[in-house]
C-alpha angles and dihedrals in degrees: 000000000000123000094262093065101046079053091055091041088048099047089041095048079046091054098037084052087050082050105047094040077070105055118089088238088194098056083042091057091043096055083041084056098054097054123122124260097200094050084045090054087057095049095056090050094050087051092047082052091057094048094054092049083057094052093050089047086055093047100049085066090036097052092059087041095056100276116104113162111110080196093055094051091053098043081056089052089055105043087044093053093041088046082050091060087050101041129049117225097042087286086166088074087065088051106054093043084067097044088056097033079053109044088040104041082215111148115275091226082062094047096056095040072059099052090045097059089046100042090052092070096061103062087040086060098053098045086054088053097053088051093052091051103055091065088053120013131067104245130184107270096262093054093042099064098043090091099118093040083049099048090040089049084053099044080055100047096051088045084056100053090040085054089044097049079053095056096047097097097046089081100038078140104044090118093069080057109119147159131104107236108104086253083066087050098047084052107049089038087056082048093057103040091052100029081059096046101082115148102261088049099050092044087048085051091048091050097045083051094052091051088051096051089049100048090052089057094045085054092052089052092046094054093045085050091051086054093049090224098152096236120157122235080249090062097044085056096040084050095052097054102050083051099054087038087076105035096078092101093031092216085191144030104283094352082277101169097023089054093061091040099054094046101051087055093049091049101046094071088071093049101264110149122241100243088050100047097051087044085054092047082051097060094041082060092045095056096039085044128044098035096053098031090056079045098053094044087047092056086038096059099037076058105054096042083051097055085045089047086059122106 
């Protein structure tokens, strides 16, 4: 990690610390006490759902590249998401590129042209869905007023993909590159990324995208209905945008500090209290967090035992 971003870690845990001196964290575990565990249930499954969405949207670029175990794809979704909760940086990413690049013996180069087609839509997704917003949903000022950065970030990134389905066909043979020098390896990485981005398989991943995005809204609903907070579906969205907003450079494991933060300013605009709104962040990370971080230790570690277990 270079300097610069112990700087930013540092600076962010300071200001999340400023911020959490100031929530009554008894009113905040009361309110934690009282949520639903029916609604909470649902939660987890809708989370499992998305992860499962995310495995599919990785598969459908793996499966042309060698790898074509739907199950493998979405044990890598969820050992990179749970290695993302442990490590800053979206270190998980790292992490699930090995276990593939592992299981598969397909070339690593492959696997993170791979990575690379998945990981775009999500970022795509979320600036559409700031767009979308700021015509309907009360946003923090800064937000709020990104509507042309936001629509011109869209009307780019569809340009892109439209630009990358027409280069598909170009490297029909990238599979005979070969050499060893890094100009070899930038080569056959640009072959792969645009020899795998044929149409079908770029509009499977955007849906699968979609379906992500709107599951993790529906999960947000589910655990501010299982607080009983009151917050519209407005607010729940409101509140997942300035979240991922910030999550970009992942300051700390799992964004834990910045979640609650960031939550607690989204929501207050619609009159949720302070010591409510981090107890229901709380309970959001909970729910990301614990499920799919003890899964993708478990599948770490099976892994691991299996590849010492070789001859």
């Amino acid at each position: 990690m270079t300097r610069w971003r112990w700087l930013v870690s540092g600076i962010v845990i300071g200001l999340v610390a400023l911020a959490a001196s100031r929530v009554d964290w008894r009113a905040a575990v009361s309110a934690l006490a009282r949520a639903s565990p029916a609604r909470i249930a649902a939660a987890i499954l809708i989370n499992a759902l998305s992860l499962l969405l995310r495995g599919a949207r990785w598969w459908i670029f793996l499966r042309p590249a060698g790898a074509p175990s739907l199950a493998l794809a979405v044990r890598g979704a969820v050992v990179g998401s749970g290695f993302n909760n442990l490590l800053i940086a979206n270190g998980g990413d790292a992490a699930r590129a090995v276990l593939v690049a592992r299981e598969t013996g397909i070339s690593a180069t492959s696997v993170v042209a791979t990575l690379a087609l998945d990981r775009m839509f999500d970022p795509f997704c979320f600036v559409l869905l700031l767009f979308g917003a700021t015509f309907a949903v009360p946003l923090p000022a800064g937000l709020a007023s990104s509507r042309l950065i936001a629509g011109a970030a869209v009307l780019g990134g569809i340009v892109g993909l439209t630009a990358l389905a027409h280069t598909s066909k170009r490297y029909r043979y990238v599979f005979l590159h070969d050499g060893n020098g890094w100009r070899a390896r930038v080569e056959r990485f640009r072959g792969y990324l645009e020899c795998l981005s044929t149409s079908l398989r770029l509009s499977g991943a955007l849906l699968c995208s979609i379906g992500v995005w709107s599951l993790q809204i529906a999960e947000y609903v589910a655990i501010a209905d299982a607080m009983a907070i009151g917050l519209p579906l407005g607010g729940s969205i409101a509140a997942m945008i300035l979240i991922n907003a910030g999550l970009v450079l992942r300051a700390t494991p799992g964004g834990i500090g910045y979640f609650q933060f960031a939550y607690a300013v989204a929501v207050s605009r619609f009159g949720i209290a302070a010591d409510v709104a981090v107890a229901t962040a709380v309970l959001i990370q909970l729910v990301e967090i614990l499920p799919v971080t003890l899964a993708a230790l478990v599948i770490a570690f099976s892994q691991h035992a299996r590849i010492r277990r070789r001859p």
